[in-house]
C-alpha positions in Angstrom: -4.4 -26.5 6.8 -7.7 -25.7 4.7 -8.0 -22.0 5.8 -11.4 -20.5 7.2 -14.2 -18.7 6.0 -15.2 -15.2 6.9 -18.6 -13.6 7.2 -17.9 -9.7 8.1 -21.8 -7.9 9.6 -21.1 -4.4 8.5 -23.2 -1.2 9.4 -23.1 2.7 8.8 -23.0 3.5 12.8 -23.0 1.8 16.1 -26.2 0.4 17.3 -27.9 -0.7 14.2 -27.5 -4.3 15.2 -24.3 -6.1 14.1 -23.4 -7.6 17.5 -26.9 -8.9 18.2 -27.6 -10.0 14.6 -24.0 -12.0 14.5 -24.6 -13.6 18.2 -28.2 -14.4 16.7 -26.7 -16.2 13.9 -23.7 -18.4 16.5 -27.1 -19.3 18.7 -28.4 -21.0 15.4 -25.5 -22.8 14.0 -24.8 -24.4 17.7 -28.5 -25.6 17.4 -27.6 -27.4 14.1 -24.5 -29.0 16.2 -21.6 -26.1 14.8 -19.0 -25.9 17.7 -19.6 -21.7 18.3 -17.3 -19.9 20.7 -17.2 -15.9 21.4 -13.8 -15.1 20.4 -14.4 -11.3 21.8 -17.5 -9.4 22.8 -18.3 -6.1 23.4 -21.4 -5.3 24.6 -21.1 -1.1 25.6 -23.6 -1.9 28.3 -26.4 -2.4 25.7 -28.7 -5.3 28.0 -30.1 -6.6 24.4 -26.8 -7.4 23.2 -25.5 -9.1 26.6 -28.9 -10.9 27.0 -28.6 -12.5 23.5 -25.4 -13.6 24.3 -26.4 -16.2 27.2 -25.9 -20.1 26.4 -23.0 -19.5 23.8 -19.1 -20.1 25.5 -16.6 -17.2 25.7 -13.0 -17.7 25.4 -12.2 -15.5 28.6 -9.4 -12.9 27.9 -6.0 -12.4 28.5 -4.9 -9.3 30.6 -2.0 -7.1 30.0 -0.3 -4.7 32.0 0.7 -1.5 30.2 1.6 1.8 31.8 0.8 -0.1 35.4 -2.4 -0.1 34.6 -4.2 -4.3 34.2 -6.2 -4.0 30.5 -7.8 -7.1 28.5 -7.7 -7.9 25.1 -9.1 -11.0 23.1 -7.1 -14.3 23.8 -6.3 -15.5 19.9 -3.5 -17.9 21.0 -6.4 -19.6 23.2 -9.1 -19.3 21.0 -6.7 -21.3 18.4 -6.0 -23.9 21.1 -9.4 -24.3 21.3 -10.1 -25.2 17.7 -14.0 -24.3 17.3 -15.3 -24.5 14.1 -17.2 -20.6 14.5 -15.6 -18.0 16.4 -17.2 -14.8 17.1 -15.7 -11.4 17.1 -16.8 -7.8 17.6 -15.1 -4.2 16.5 -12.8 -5.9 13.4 -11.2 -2.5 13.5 -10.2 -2.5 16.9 -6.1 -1.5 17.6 -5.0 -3.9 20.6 -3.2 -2.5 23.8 0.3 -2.0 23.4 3.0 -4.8 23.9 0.1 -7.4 22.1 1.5 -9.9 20.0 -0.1 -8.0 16.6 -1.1 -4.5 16.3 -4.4 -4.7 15.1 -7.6 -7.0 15.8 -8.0 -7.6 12.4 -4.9 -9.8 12.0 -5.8 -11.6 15.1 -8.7 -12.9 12.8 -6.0 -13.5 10.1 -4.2 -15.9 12.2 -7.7 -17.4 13.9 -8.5 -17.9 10.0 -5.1 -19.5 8.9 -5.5 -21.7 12.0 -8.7 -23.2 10.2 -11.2 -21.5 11.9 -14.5 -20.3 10.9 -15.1 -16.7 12.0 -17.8 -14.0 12.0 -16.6 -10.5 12.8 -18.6 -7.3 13.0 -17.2 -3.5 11.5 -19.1 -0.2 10.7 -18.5 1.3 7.0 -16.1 4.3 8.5 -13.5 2.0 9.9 -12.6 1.4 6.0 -9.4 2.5 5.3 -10.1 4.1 1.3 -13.4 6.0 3.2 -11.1 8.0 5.7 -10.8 11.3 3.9 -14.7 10.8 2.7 -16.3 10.0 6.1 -13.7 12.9 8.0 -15.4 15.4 5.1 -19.2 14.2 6.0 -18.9 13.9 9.7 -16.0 16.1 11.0 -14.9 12.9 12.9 -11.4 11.8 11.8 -11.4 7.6 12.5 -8.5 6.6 13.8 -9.1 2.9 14.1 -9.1 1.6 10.1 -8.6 -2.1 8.0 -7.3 -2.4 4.9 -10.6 -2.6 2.2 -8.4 -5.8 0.9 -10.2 -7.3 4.3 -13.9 -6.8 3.1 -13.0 -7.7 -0.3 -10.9 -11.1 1.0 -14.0 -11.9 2.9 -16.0 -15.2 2.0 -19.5 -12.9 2.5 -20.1 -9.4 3.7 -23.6 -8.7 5.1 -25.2 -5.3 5.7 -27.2 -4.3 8.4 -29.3 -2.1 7.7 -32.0 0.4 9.5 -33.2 3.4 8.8 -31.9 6.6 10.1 -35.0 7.4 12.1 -34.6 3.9 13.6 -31.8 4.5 14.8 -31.9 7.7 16.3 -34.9 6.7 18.1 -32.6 3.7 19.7 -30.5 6.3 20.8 -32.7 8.6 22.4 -34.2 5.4 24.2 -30.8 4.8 25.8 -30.3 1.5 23.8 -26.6 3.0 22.1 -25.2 5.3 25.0 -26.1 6.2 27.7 -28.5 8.7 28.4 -26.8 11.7 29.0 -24.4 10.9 25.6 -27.7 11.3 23.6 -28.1 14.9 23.5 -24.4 15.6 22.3 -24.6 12.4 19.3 -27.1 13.8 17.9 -25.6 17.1 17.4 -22.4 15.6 16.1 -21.6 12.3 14.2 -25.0 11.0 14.5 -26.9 13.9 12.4 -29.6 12.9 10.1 -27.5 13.9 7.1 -24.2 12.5 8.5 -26.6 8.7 8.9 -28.2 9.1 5.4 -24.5 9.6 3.5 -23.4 6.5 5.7 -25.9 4.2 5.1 -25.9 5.0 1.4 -21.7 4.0 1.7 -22.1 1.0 3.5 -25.2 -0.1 1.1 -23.0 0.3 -1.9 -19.6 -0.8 -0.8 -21.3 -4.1 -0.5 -22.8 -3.8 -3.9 -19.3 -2.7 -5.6 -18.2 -6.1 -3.7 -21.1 -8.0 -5.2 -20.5 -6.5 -8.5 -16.8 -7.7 -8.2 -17.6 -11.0 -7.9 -20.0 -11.3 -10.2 -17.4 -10.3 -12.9 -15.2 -12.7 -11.5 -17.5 -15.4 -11.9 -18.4 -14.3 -15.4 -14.9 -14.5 -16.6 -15.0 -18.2 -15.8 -18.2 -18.8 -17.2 -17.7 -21.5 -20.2 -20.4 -19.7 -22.2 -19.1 -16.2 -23.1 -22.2 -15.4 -25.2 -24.3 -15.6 -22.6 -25.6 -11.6 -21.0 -24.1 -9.9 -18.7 -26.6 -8.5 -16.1 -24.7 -5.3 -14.3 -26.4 -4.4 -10.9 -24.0 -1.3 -10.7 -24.7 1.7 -13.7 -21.8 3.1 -15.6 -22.4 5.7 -18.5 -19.9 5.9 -21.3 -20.0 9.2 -23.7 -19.3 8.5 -27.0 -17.5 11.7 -28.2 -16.6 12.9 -32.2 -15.0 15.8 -33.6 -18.2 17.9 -33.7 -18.3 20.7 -30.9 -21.4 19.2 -29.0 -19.1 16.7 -28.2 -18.2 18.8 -25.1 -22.0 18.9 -24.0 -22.1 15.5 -24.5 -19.6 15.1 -22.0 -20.7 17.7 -19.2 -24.3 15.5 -19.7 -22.9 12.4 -19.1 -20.9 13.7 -16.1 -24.4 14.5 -14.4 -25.9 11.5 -15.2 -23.3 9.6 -14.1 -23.3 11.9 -10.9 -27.3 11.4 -10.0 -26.1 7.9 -10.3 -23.6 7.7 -8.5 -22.2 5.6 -11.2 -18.2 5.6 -12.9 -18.4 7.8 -16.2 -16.4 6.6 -19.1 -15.7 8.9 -22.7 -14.6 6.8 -26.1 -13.8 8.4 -29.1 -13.4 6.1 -31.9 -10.7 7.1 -34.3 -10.7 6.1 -38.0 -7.3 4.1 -39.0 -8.4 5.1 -43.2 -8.7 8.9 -42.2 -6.3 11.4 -40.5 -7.6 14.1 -38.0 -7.5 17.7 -39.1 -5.2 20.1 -36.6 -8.5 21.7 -34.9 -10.1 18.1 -34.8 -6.9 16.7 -32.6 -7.0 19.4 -30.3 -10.7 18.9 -30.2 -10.5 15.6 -29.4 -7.2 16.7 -26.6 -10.3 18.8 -25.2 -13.1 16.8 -24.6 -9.8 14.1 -22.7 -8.9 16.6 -20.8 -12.8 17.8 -19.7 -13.7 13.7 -19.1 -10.9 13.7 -16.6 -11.5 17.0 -15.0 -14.8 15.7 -14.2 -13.5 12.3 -12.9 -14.3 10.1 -16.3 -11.8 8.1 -18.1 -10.8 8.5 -21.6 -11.3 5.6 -24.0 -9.5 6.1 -27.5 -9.6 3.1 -30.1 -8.8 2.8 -33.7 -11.5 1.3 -35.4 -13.2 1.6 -39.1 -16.7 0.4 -38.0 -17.6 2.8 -35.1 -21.0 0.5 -33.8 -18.6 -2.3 -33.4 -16.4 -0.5 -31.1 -18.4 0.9 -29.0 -20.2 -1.9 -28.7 -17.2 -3.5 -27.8 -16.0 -1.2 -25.3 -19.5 -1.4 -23.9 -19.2 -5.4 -23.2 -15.8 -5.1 -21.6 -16.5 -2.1 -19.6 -20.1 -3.6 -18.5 -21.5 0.1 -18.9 -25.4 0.3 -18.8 -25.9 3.8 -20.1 -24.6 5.1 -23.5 -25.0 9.0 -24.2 -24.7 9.8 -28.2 -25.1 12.9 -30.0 -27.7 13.7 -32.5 -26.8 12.1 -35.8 -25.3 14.6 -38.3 -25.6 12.5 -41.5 -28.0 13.3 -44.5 -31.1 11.2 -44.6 -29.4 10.0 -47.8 -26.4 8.3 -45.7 -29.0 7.2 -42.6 -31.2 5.5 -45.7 -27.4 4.0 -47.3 -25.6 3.4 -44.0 -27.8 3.3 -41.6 -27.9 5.2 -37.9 -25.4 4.7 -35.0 -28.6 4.5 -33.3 -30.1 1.6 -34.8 -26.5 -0.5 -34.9 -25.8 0.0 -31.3 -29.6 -1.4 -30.5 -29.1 -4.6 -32.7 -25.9 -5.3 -30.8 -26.9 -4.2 -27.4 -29.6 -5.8 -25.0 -30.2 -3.9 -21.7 -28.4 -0.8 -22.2 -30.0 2.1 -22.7 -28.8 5.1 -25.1 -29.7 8.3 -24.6 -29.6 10.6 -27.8 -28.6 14.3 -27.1 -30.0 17.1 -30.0 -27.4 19.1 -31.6 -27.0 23.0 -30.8 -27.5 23.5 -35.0 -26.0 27.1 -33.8 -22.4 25.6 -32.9 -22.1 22.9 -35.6 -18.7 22.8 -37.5 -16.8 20.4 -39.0 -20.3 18.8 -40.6 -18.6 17.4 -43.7 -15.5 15.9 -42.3 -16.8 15.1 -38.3 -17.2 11.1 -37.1 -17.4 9.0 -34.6 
């Protein structure tokens, strides 16, 4: 059985409109004749959210019993039985009552999907399971209720919604989240203006990483491999030599790769027809172990022509910043040879380099230093 698609609504915090903008979508798609059933709902007592659900069917729950007390949870063995094309269902992260059939809601859409079944499903960015440690350190919250990131990354499309901050502290404070006498003691804790800023800006770019991801998946299969590469996502590679503002170099790409918020990567390109002095090696050992100290990772690759490498490093590592030192050659050699500079620029559309000036103070190695 052809298995079904998934669309996952994903937001930084509860009420910026998942539920309503899924249900919104169901009420269309059963206009254009799609066979749309509500899998699960939840509403939290929001009227907006229960009103835009009228007209569409809900597959009513099952109940079970656990510790004596009556509890319901979503029905998948009847929404299967049912067969709808769409199914519709909230809180993806959700962990099912004791004694269910599977642990987690998530793999309840795993079987709805293997059945053949279409289904929307709604999750905010801290239920991700790689986010734990990072939203725990933001918020002070510690989210218990977590899927796999293979689950957003499976998914046939992953949609943000998106409102401001502001927006969405005024929702609360209107009663439109939680109730009224929650508002007071949310906005003190997880829903802070800082806490909603650092979340949106996750959820905004965990869908671009996924967006990125497929569009190098689709460019591997591309039959013209000439043709450019546009990166949405920056990365910065340092190009490091033997000559001590090499280190620089690297503490400068780190904080451009940090304002960024982009992956930093360091190359040094070593020459098969020459062998590296004592002090050069353990200069080079350096500026690895600086790179990875500030989260980058080390490139080393033997090559005679240095442009071409790093040009070739640049293509398979899709970067779209390149920081290079301040050429130490003679205008004699830039007049025989030609600059780095000008080779990388011939070779390279739509990355920019960034030249850094030497610190003429700490230059050593001048005679035997390259790239």
């Amino acid at each position: 059985m052809k298995r079904g698609k998934h669309k996952i609504f994903i937001g930084m915090a509860p009420g910026v409109g998942k539920t309503y903008r899924m249900l919104e979508e169901g009420h269309q798609l059963r206009q254009e004749g799609i066979d749309v059933v509500i899998g699960l709902l939840e509403t939290h007592n929001r009227q907006e959210t229960a009103q835009k659900a009228a007209g569409l069917e809900i597959v009513p729950r099952k109940q079970i019993t656990y510790a004596g007390v009556v509890l319901t949870e979503m029905d998948t063995d009847a929404i299967i039985a049912r067969q709808p094309q769409l199914a519709l269902i909230d809180e993806l992260a959700h962990t099912n009552v004791p004694g269910s059939e599977r642990e987690k809601r998530y793999q309840d859409v795993e079987a709805i999907l293997d059945a053949g079944i279409d289904v929307y499903s709604t999750v905010n960015i801290q239920h991700l399971e790689s986010l734990n440690d990072l939203i725990a350190r933001i918020t002070g919250v510690v989210v218990r209720e977590r899927i796999p990131d293979r689950f957003l990354e499976e998914a046939d499309e992953v949609v943000v919604v998106d409102v401001t901050p502001e927006t969405l502290e005024e929702r609360l404070k209107e009663g439109r989240i939680y109730a009224l006498d929650k508002v007071d003691q949310s906005l003190q804790h997880f829903f802070q203006r800082r806490n909603l800023i650092a979340l949106r800006e996750l959820a905004l770019r965990e869908v671009a990483d996924n967006v990125e991801e497929e569009a190098l998946e689709a460019e591997a299969d591309r039959p013209n491999e000439n043709a450019p590469y546009c990166s949405i996502l920056e990365r910065v590679l340092v190009c490091v030599s033997t000559y001590p503002n090499a280190l620089q170099l690297v503490r400068r790409g780190a904080r451009i790769a940090g304002y960024m918020r982009a992956p930093f990567y360091c190359l040094f390109v070593d020459d098969p027809d020459r062998f590296l002095t004592r002090a050069e090696g353990l200069h080079v050992e350096t500026c690895e172990r600086l790179c990875k100290e500030l989260g980058g990772e080390f490139i080393r690759v033997s090559r005679s022509d240095k442009a071409r490498a790093i040009a070739d490093v640049a293509r398979t590592y899709h970067i779209t910043q390149i920081i290079i030192g301040q050429s130490q050659r003679s205008r004699w050699e830039l007049l025989l040879r030609g600059s780095l500079t000008h080779q990388l620029l011939r070779s390279l559309k739509n990355i920019d380099i960034h030249i850094i000036a030497t610190d003429k103070a700490n230059e050593k190695y001048t005679s035997t230093a390259h790239w």
